[in-house]
N, C-alpha and C positions, 0 to 999 in steps of 0.2 A: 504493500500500500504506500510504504513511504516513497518508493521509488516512483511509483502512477503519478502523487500528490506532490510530489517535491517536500514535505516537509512531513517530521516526525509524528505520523497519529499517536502510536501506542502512548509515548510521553503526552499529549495535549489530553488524553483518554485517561492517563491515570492519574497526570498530575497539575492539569487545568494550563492557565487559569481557565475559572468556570467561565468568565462571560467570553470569552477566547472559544470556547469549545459552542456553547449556545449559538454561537454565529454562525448561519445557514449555511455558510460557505464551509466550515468544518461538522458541522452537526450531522449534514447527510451522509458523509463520508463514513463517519464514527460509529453512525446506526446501520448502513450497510456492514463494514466491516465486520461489527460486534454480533450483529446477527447472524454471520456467515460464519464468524468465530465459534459462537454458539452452539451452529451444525457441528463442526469440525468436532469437539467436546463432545455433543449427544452422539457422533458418531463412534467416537472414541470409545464410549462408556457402554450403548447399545448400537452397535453396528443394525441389530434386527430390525429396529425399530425403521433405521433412514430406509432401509432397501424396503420394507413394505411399507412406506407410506406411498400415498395414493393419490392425495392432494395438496397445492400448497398457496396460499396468500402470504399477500404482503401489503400493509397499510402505508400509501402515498409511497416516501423511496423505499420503504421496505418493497415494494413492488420488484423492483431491481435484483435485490434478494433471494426472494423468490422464484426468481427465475433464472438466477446463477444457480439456485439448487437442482434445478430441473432441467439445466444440462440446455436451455436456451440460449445463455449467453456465456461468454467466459468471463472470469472472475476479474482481470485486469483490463477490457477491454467496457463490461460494467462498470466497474468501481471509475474508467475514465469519463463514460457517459453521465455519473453521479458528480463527480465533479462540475460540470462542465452546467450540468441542469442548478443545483447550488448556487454555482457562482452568477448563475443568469438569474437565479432566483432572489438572488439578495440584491443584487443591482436593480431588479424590478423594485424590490421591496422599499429600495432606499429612495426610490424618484417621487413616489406619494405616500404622504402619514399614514399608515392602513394599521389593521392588523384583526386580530383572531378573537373570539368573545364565545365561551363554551357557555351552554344557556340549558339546565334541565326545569322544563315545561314542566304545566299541569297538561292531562288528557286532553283537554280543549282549548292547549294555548293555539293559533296561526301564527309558523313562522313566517308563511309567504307574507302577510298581512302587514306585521310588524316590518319584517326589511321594504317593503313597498313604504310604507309610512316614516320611516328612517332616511328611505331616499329621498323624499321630499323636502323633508326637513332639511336636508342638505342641500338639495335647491332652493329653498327660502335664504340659505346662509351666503348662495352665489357658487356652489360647486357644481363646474357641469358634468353632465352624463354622471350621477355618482355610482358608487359600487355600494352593494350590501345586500347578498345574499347569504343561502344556506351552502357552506363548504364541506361541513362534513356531518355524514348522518350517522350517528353512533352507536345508539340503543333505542326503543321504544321512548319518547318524551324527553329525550339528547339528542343538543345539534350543535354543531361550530357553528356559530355566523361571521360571515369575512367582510370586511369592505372598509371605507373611510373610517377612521379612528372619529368624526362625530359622530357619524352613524351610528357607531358602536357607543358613543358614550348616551345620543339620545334614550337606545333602550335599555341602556343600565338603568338611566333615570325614571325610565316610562315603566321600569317593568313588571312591575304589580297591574299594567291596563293590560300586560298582552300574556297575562297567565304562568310569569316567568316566575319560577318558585329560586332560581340560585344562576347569578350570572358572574363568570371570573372572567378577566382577561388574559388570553395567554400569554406564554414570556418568549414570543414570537416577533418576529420585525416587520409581516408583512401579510397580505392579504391573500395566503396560497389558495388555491385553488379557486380561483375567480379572475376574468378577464385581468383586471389588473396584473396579472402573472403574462398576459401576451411577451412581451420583450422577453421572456426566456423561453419562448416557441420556437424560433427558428433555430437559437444555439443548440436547442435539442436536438432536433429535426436535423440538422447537418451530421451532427456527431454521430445520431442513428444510424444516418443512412451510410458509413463507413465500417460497421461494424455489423459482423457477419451474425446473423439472428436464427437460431434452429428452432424445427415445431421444439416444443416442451414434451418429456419425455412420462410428464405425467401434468394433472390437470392443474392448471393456475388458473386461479378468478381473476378475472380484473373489478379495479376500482372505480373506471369510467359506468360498465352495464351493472355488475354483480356477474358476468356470467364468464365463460372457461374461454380462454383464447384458443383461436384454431388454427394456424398458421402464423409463419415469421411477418409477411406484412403486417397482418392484423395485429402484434405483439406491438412494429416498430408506428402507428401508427395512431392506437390508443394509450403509449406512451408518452406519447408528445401531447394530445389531446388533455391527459390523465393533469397537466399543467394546471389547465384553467377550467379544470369540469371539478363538480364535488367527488367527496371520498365514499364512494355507498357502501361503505362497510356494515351495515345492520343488512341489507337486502344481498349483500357479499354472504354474509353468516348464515339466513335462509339458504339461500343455495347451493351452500357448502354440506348444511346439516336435514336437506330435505331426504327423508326416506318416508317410505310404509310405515305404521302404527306396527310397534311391537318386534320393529328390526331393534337390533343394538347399534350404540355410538361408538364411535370409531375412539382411538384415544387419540388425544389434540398436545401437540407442543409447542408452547411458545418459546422460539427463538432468540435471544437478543436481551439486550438492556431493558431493563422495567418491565412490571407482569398486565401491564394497560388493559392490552387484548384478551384477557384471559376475563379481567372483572368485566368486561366489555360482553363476553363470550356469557361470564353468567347471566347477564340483565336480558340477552336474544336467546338464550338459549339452558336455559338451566339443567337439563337432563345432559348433552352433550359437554358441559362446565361439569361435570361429577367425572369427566376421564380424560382431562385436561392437566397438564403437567408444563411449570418454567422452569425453563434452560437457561442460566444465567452464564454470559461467558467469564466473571470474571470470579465467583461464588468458588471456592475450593470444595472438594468432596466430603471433606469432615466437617467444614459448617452446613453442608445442605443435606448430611445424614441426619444432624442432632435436630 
């Protein structure tokens, strides 16, 4: 990695500084890596487990991941496309104040309603075309909302009118996955299209539909896409865990730095959350036995 990146991850990964590593430009790098690290480890530990798994996701660049596991892409020719999306992502980020606002609803809050009333608001204040949609869908009554940092602060303020039981802002630079990400569409898109993309050698969902890619184009093309479209990771989690009534759940691993996906996993999915297990890559054997 250090060699792809020019500059030492494993140090930036164990020994900061932290807002150094937070910086989109290293964060993606560090969450690919560590993810792939993590394989490497459960591989290590239960070789059985990698050769029979069946299916695999990966949330925003964990995507990347994903599909270095699955034999789509290679590991240095990923890790430079992750680069290269990063660095266009934060240069997007840095051109307008945006950023990320996680929001868990009541049953009858309207996200659409609220960012529609948001943008407005921001047209009253003289911003044109503003941003503020729904970027990532999570769980049942969780959603990221992205767009203009007012936008974002109006419905913090508002958010008792639009059913909003708990809103944080996240410790993000920018408004990922919504138009506002355009200027890091084409960086991507050039770098894809120089690097060699195989079907996947078992199923990856994508983050653009919820649904399985079916070929290299259609990988190097909802990647790029994957930029400015939301994250449907709750409607990803259906279609990972649809069977018949009274089959069994598969056993689930999370990969990677932090167990996110896995609490994520119980809120869509509570019976397939009972044979779910994290991989931490950097947890030693004797603290994750006690």
């Amino acid at each position: 990695a250090e060699k792809v990146l020019g500059y030492d991850l494993l140090s930036l990964c164990l020994q900061g500084p932290r807002d150094a590593l937070d910086r989109t430009q290293h964060c993606q790098p560090a969450v690919f890596v560590a993810s792939l690290a993590a394989v490497e480890k459960l591989n290590h530990r239960q070789p059985e487990v990698v050769e029979r798994c069946v299916a695999a996701a990966g949330y925003s660049v964990g995507e990347f991941a994903a599909l270095v596991f699955a034999g789509a892409m290679g590991f240095a020719e990923a890790l430079y496309a992750v680069k290269v999306r990063a660095e266009a992502m934060q240069r997007a980020a840095e051109a307008v104040p945006s950023g990320m606002l996680s929001v868990l609803g009541r049953p009858e809050a309207n996200y659409q309603f609220a960012c529609l009333e948001a943008r407005r608001h921001c047209e009253a204040l003289g911003i044109q075309n503003p941003v503020c949609t729904v970027s990532n869908y999570l769980f049942p009554d969780s959603r990221v909302i992205a767009g203009h940092l007012q936008a974002l602060e109006f419905l913090q303020e508002n958010a008792h009118k639009y059913y909003f039981t708990r809103t944080k802002m996240l410790p993000v630079s920018g408004a990922f996955h919504t138009r506002l990400m355009e200027p890091a569409v084409e960086p991507l898109a050039e770098v894809l299209k120089s690097i060699e993309i195989q079907k996947p050698l078992l199923c990856v969902y994508s983050n653009v539909d919820g649904k399985k890619y079916m070929h290299s184009k259609h990988i190097q093309k909802l990647l790029v896409k994957q930029v400015v479209s939301p994250v449907l990771w709750e409607q990803t989690m259906h279609s990972v865990y649809q069977r018949k009534q009274g089959t069994e759940f598969p056993y689930t691993y999370e990969v990677g730095p932090s167990n996110q996906l896995g609490a994520i996993l119980r809120k869509c999915n509570l019976k397939a959350w009972k044979q779910y297990k994290h991989v931490d890559p950097l947890e030693d054997e004797e603290e994750e036995e006690t």
